[in-house]
Every structure is written in structure tokens, then in C-alpha cells.
C-alpha atoms as one frame of an Amber mdcrd trajectory, in Angstrom:
protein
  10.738  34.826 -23.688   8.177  37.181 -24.057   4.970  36.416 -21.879   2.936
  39.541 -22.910   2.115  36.979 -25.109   0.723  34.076 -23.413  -2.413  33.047
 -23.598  -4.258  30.929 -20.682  -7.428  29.786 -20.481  -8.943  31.145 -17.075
 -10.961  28.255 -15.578 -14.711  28.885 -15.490 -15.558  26.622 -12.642 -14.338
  28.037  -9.569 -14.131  31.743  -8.587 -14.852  31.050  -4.939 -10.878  32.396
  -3.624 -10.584  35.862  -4.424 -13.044  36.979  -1.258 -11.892  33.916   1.018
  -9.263  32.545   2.851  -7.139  30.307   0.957  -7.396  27.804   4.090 -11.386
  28.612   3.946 -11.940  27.084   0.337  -9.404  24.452   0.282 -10.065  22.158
   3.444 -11.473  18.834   2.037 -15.002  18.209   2.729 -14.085  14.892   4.250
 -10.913  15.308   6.380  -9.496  12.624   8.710 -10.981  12.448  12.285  -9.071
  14.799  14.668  -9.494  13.220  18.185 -10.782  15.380  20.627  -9.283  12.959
  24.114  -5.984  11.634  22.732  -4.001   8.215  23.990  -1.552   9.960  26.395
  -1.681  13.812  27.369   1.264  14.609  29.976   0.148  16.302  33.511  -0.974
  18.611  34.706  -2.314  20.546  31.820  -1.493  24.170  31.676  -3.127  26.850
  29.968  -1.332  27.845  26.403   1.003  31.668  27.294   0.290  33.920  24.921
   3.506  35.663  23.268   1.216  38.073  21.272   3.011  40.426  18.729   6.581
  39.435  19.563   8.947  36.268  18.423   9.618  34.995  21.619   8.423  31.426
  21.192  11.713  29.893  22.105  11.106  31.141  25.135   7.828  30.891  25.931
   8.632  27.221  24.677  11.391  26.875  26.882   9.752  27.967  30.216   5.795
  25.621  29.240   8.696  22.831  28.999   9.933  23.659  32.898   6.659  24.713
  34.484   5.424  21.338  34.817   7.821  19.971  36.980   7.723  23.466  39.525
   3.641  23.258  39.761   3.986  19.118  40.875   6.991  19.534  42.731   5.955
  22.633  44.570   1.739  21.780  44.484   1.489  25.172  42.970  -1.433  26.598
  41.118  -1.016  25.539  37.324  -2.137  28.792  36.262   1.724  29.654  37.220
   4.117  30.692  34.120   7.635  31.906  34.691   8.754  35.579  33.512   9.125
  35.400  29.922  10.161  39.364  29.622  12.910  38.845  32.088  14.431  36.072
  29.970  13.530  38.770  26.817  15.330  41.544  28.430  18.586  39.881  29.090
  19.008  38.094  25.743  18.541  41.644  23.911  21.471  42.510  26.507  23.496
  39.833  26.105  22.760  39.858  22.253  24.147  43.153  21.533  27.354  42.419
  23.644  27.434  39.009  21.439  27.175  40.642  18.297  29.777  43.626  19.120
  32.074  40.999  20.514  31.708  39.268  16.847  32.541  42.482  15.061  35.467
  42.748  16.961  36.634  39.240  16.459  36.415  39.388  12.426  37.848  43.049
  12.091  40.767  41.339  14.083  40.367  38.589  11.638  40.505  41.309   8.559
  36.970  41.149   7.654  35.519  44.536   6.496  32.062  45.915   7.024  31.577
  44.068   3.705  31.988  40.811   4.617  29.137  37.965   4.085  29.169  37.238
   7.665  28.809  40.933   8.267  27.005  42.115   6.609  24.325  39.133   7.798
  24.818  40.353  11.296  23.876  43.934  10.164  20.871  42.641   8.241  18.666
  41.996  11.055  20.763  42.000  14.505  17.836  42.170  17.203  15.086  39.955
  15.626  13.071  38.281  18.618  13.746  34.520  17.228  16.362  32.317  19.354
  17.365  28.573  20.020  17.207  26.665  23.106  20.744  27.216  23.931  20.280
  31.015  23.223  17.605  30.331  26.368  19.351  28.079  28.405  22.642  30.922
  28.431  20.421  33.303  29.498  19.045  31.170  32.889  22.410  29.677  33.105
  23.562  33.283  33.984  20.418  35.145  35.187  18.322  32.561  36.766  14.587
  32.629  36.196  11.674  34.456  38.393   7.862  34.009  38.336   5.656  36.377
  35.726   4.263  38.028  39.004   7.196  39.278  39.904   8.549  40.830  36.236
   5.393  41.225  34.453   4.932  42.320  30.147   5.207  45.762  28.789   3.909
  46.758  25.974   7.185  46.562  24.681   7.644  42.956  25.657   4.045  42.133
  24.041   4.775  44.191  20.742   8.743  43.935  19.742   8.690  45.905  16.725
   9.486  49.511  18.262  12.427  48.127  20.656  13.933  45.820  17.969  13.656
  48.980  15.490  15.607  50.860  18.141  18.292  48.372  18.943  18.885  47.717
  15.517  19.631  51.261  14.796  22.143  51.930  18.024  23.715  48.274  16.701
  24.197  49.590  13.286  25.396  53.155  14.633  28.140  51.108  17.142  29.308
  48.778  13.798  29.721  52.136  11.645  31.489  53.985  14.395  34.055  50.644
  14.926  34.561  50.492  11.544  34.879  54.070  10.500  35.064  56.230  13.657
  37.107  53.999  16.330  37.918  56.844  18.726  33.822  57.074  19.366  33.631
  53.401  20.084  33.679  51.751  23.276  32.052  48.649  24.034  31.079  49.103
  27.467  29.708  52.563  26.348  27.626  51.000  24.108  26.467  48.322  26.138
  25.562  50.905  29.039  23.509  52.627  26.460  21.565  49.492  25.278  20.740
  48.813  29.234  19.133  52.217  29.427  17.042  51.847  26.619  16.083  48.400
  27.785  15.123  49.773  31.102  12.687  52.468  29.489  11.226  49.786  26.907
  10.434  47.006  29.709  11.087  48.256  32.926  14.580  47.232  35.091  14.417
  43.490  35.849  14.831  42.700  39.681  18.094  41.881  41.240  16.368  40.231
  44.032  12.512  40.067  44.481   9.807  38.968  46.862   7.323  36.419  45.826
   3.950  35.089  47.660   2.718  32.066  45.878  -0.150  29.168  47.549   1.064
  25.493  48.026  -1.397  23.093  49.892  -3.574  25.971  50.471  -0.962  27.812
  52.356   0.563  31.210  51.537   4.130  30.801  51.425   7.245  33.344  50.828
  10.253  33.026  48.810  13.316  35.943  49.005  15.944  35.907  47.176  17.924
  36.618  43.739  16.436  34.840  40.004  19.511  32.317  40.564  18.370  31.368
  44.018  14.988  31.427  42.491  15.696  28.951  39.745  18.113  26.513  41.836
  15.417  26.101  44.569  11.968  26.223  42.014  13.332  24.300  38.979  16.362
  21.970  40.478  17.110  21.727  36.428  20.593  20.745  34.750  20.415  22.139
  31.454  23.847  20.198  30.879  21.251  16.930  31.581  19.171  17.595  27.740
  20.288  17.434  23.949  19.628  19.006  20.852  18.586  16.778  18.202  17.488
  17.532  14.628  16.609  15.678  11.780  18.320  17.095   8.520  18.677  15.392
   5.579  21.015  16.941   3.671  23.805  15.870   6.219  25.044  12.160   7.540
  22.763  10.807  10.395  24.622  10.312  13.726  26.712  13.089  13.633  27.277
  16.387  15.434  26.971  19.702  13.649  27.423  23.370  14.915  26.759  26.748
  13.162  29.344  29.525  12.860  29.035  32.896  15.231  25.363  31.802  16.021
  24.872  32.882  19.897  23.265  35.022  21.776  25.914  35.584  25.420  29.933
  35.637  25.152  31.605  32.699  26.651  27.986  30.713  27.118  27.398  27.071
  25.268  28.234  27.280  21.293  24.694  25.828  19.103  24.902  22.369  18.231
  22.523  19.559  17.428  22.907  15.329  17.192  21.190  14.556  13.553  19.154
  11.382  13.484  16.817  10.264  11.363  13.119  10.886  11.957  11.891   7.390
  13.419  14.283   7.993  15.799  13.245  11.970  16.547   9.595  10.073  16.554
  10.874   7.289  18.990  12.662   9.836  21.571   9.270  12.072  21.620   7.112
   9.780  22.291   9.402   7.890  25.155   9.435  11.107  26.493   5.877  12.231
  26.896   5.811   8.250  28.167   7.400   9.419  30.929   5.009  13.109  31.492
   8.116  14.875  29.923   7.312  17.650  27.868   9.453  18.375  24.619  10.544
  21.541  23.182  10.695  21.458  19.093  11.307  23.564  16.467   9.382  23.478
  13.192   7.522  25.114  10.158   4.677  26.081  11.525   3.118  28.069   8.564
   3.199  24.587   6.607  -0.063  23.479   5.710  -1.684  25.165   9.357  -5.083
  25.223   9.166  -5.860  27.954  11.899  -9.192  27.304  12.368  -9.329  23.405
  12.675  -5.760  24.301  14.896  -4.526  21.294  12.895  -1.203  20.950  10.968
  -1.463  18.632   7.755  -1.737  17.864   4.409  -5.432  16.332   3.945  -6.359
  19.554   6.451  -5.178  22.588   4.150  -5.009  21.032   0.430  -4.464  24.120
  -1.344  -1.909  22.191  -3.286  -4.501  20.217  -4.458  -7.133  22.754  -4.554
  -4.725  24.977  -7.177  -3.258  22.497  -9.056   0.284  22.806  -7.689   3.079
  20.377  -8.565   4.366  19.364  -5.131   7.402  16.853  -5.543   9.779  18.268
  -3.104  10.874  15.581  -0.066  12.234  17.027   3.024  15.876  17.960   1.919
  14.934  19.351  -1.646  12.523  21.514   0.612  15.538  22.569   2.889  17.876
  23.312   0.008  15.438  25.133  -2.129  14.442  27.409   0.726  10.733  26.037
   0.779  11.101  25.068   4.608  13.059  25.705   7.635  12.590  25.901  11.153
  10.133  28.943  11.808   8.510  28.498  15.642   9.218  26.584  18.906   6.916
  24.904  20.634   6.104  21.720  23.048   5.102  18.187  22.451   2.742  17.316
  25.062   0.879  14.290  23.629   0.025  11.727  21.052  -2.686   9.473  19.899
  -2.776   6.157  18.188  -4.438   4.003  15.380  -6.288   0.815  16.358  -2.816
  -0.352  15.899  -1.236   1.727  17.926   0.830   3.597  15.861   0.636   7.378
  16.641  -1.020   9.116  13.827  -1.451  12.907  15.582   0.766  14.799  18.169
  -0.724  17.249  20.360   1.379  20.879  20.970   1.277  23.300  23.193   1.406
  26.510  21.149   2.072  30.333  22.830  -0.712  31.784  20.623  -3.793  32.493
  23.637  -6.471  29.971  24.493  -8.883  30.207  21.404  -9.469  27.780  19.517
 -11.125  24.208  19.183  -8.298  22.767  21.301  -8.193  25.916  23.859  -4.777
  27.446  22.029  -3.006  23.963  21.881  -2.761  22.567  18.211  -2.814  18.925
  16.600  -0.235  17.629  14.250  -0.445  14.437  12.256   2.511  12.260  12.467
   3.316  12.863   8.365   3.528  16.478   9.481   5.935  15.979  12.638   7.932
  13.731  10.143   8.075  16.296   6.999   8.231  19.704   9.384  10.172  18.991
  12.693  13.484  20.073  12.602  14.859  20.091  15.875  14.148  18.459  19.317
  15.147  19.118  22.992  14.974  15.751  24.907  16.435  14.683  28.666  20.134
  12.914  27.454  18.970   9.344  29.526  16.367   8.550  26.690  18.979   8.375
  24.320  21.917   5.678  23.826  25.111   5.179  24.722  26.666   5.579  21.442
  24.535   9.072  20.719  26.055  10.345  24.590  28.940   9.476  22.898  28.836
  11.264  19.714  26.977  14.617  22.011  30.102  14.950  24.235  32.365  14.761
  21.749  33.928  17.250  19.002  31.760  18.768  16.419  31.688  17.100  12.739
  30.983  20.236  10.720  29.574  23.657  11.447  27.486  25.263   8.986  27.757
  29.443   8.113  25.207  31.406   9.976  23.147  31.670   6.862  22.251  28.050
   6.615  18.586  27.295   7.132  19.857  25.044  10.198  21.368  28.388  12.104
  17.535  29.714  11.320  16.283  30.961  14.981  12.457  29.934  16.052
């Protein structure tokens, strides 16, 4: 086909795009009302973290889910948030022992520097995206401490330089196992990538000191992160699930992904599929109860940044440029339109006259601007068409989905699939 040849008739109505915003000129002049005080909000309401220029939002994600329960437990300020960087530091640790550990295990395997999974290691080995397990390893084995007491870096705040780095050194240790095994050692290497760690963020505390204010008294805490964690958070990790809802694959099964992890020996990915009424069901039982859930979604899917809304009728630009848009939720998935992209939490809901929920409210780890102070509203086509996974306590759902989460995996997917895709 030869398109120097076509001929199309420029539209003489509407030239408003090329100076604006796409989301500027195509937000309906008559959008659905976004409530400002919602049905059910869970307590006590914290002020959105702010990851700034790095990908941390599992994280950040992970610890607005568990700060709740330490500021009502302990009657703490709720302007408390729990190190971030210190989770950061040791999952770039852990990481690069992971992925070594990997290399080693498919050479042994017979699996060249060439291979697929390979070479997708070698691609992009220290991105800043993760899953909840990835998050849960690291506490598991490092315990948690308050931001006071490990504060950001620059570094922490703006990932680029140190992931630039540790990419390089990763890439340097793969060439010298493959080609130059007499200058490889994996505890050389790893001893390397802790002394660049320590000069990007600073060396994380072994034990630490910590003042904090409950009932208007100044209290003390000493001890190690662990002791920190088991006496602050009293948290199971074993006690939550991983659900997702993916459409491609059977409902009520258990699915893994292939060399996706982030620390040797620590909990393998895996999620419980449902459908989404049930994914809807679980979330709103749980912020029912004031539990806070962690998610993983889209978020640059129809995100209209200065209403802080996600949805359709919000950001029509589909509409607004004359798009086709026939894709449902698994054509999206297998035609790479969609995939999870951020982590965040579901704090709230409202409902219809009915009482249906027709918007979600999230806690985002963006700042505090915006209309809703940093949080964001979702309407419930959105959560339906751009949630992908869910973390949820394991007594909200049934017997026969324990079941099926304690038992053996169904079918693990390559670490390419969009469902090994790290918020």
C-alpha cells in the first residue's frame, strides 16, 4: 500500500488540541456528579505520601494499608508514615541477589545469555515497580521502622541515577558469569551493590531509637526494625490474599508467574482469580469493616488529573477523536492496551439512591494537591474495567477460595505476561 497517496479531508471544525491538553478539551461539559462526602470513608484519614520521581507505589501502597491500624492502636499522630526508603533499599538488595541467583539457576539449566527469560531479566533488572509479595518478603525479613528514623534521599525521591547504576553493575556481573567466570563471585557482587546502596541512600539502621507522642505523652521505643514491626504492626502477612480478576484465565483458580521475585527463598507471586462482582464484593466488605485495600490497576486509563477522577464520561477523548473503542477487558489484556501499571489503596465508596456503589475513593502516593487533597475518585465501571489485582484479609473470603489459596498452583504464566507486570 502506498499512503503517500492518501487523501483525507482535515476537519474544519475543531483546531482547539494542538496547544491543549488532550484531557483539557475532551472532558464533557456535563459530567456525572463527583461527590465531595462519600457513603463510607475508613478512619482515621491520613494524609496521601508522596513517592515523587520514583516507582515505589507498591510500597508506599503497602505501608498507607498498615498505618491505620499503628496510629489507632498506638493513639499516635496520623501524620505518622512508616520508612518507605528502608523498604526501597533492601528490595534493590535483595533484588540483585534474586536476579543473580536466577542466572545461576538457568545457566545450570543450559540457558545462554540468549535466552527469552534472559534476556528479559537483562532488559530492565532494577526498575522501581514491585508486587505485594515483593513487599511483604522484604518486612518478613527486615522488619519495618518509622520515616523519622530512615528518612528520603534524593536518591530515594528520584530513582533514575541509582537504577541506571545498578543496572549497569547487574549487566557487568551477567557478562562476567557468562563469559568471564573466574571474575565472578556472588557475594563479591552483592558486597559491591551494598556499597553503592549505602552512598545512594544512606546505611539503613540495624537498631534505632525512636520518640513518638501517644495520649500526649512522649514515649521511647529501642530496638531492631523486626522488634519494631512485631510490637507497632502485630501483622500476619500469611493472614491476606492476592486476588485478581483476569479474564483470559478460568475464575476460581490459582495462578503463579515464572522467576518473578524480588528475595531468594521468600513467598513465590501468586493470585486467586475471581470474577469482578466478587473483587467488588470483597472491597467493599472490607472498607465495611475500616480495612483499607491495596490494588493494582491502570492508572493512566482515562485519569483525568485535574478533576483527580478515573472514568470514561470524565476524559472522553475517545469520543472527542472519533476512536473506535470495542475492546472488553481481556481483548485489552491480550492486545497489550492495559495491564496493571500503579498500586494504590481503596479507602471508600459511595452509593446511588439505591445503594449501589457508583465511585470508589483511593488513596494515591502522588502529594496532597488536588480537589480531593492527593486522594482520587474512581467510578465503579472503572474499578470493574481497570483493577487487576487486590490484597484483602483471608476471613472475608470463603471456605472454598481458603481452599483453592492454600493449595497447589493451577498454571504459572512466563515473566513476560502482562499478569507478572510489577506496579
Amino acid at each position: 500500500m502506498d499512503i503517500s497517496t492518501l487523501n483525507v479531508k482535515s476537519s474544519d471544525r475543531n483546531y482547539s488540541l494542538h496547544n491543549n491538553l488532550l484531557s483539557s478539551v475532551s472532558t464533557p461539559r456535563h459530567v456525572s456528579q463527583v461527590p465531595s462526602i462519600i457513603t463510607k470513608e475508613i478512619t482515621p484519614k491520613t494524609a496521601c505520601a508522596n513517592q515523587k520521581s520514583s516507582g515505589r507505589c507498591w510500597i508506599f501502597a503497602a505501608v498507607n494499608m498498615l498505618r491505620r491500624q499503628l496510629i489507632t492502636d498506638k493513639k499516635i499522630p496520623e501524620s505518622f508514615e512508616f520508612s518507605q526508603s528502608y523498604v526501597f533499599f533492601f528490595d534493590k538488595l535483595e533484588r540483585m541477589n534474586y536476579n543473580l541467583k536466577l542466572l545461576e539457576d538457568l545457566s545450570e539449566q543450559k540457558r545462554e545469555w540468549s535466552d527469552r527469560v534472559v534476556q528479559h531479566l537483562l532488559k530492565e533488572p532494577f526498575g522501581d515497580g514491585g508486587q505485594w509479595v515483593m513487599f511483604t518478603n522484604v518486612a518478613n525479613k527486615y522488619g519495618l521502622i518509622p520515616k523519622d528514623s530512615y528518612p528520603e534521599s534524593l536518591h530515594s525521591s528520584n530513582s533514575a541515577g541509582v537504577n541506571m547504576v545498578l543496572s549497569r553493575m547487574f549487566r557487568t556481573f551477567a557478562n562476567n558469569y557468562y563469559n568471564h567466570r573466574a571474575d565472578y563471585n556472588r557475594q563479591t557482587c552483592l558486597e559491591k551493590t551494598w556499597e553503592v546502596l549505602v552512598k545512594f541512600f544512606g546505611e539503613p539502621p540495624k537498631d534505632f531509637v525512636w520518640n513518638f507522642k501517644t495520649d500526649g505523652k512522649v514515649k521511647t521505643f529501642s530496638g531492631t526494625p523486626k522488634e519494631f514491626m512485631k510490637d507497632f504492626c502485630k501483622i500476619n502477612f500469611d493472614d491476606y490474599v492476592s486476588l485478581t480478576h483476569d479474564p483470559r484465565n478460568a475464575y476460581n483458580r490459582l495462578y503463579g508467574v515464572e522467576h518473578l521475585g524480588n528475595v531468594e527463598g521468600g513467598d513465590v507471586v501468586k493470585y486467586l482469580n475471581i470474577d469482578v462482582d466478587r473483587m467488588a464484593e470483597l472491597t467493599k466488605k472490607a472498607i465495611d469493616d475500616n480495612t483499607p485495600v491495596w490494588f493494582g490497576s491502570d492508572v493512566g486509563q482515562f485519569f483525568n488529573s485535574k478533576l483527580a477522577v478515573l472514568d470514561e464520561k470524565s476524559f472522553d477523548y475517545v469520543g472527542f477523536l472519533g476512536l473506535q473503542d470495542t475492546m472488553n477487558k481481556k481483548e485489552r489484556i491480550n492486545f497489550c492496551e492495559s495491564l496493571m501499571t500503579h498500586a494504590m489503596v481503596y479507602v471508600g465508596y459511595n452509593t446511588d439512591p439505591y445503594g449501589a456503589v457508583n465511585y470508589w475513593k483511593i488513596e494515591n502516593s502522588w502529594g496532597t494537591e488536588g480537589p480531593y487533597s492527593g486522594n482520587l475518585m474512581c467510578s465503579d465501571k472503572w474499578f470493574r474495567e481497570y483493577t487487576y489485582q487486590l490484597i484483602v484479609p483471608k476471613k472475608y473470603i470463603s471456605d472454598e477460595e481458603k481452599q483453592i489459596w492454600s493449595g497447589e498452583i493451577d498454571r504459572s504464566f512466563p515473566i513476560w505476561d502482562p499478569m507478572g507486570s510489577l506496579a
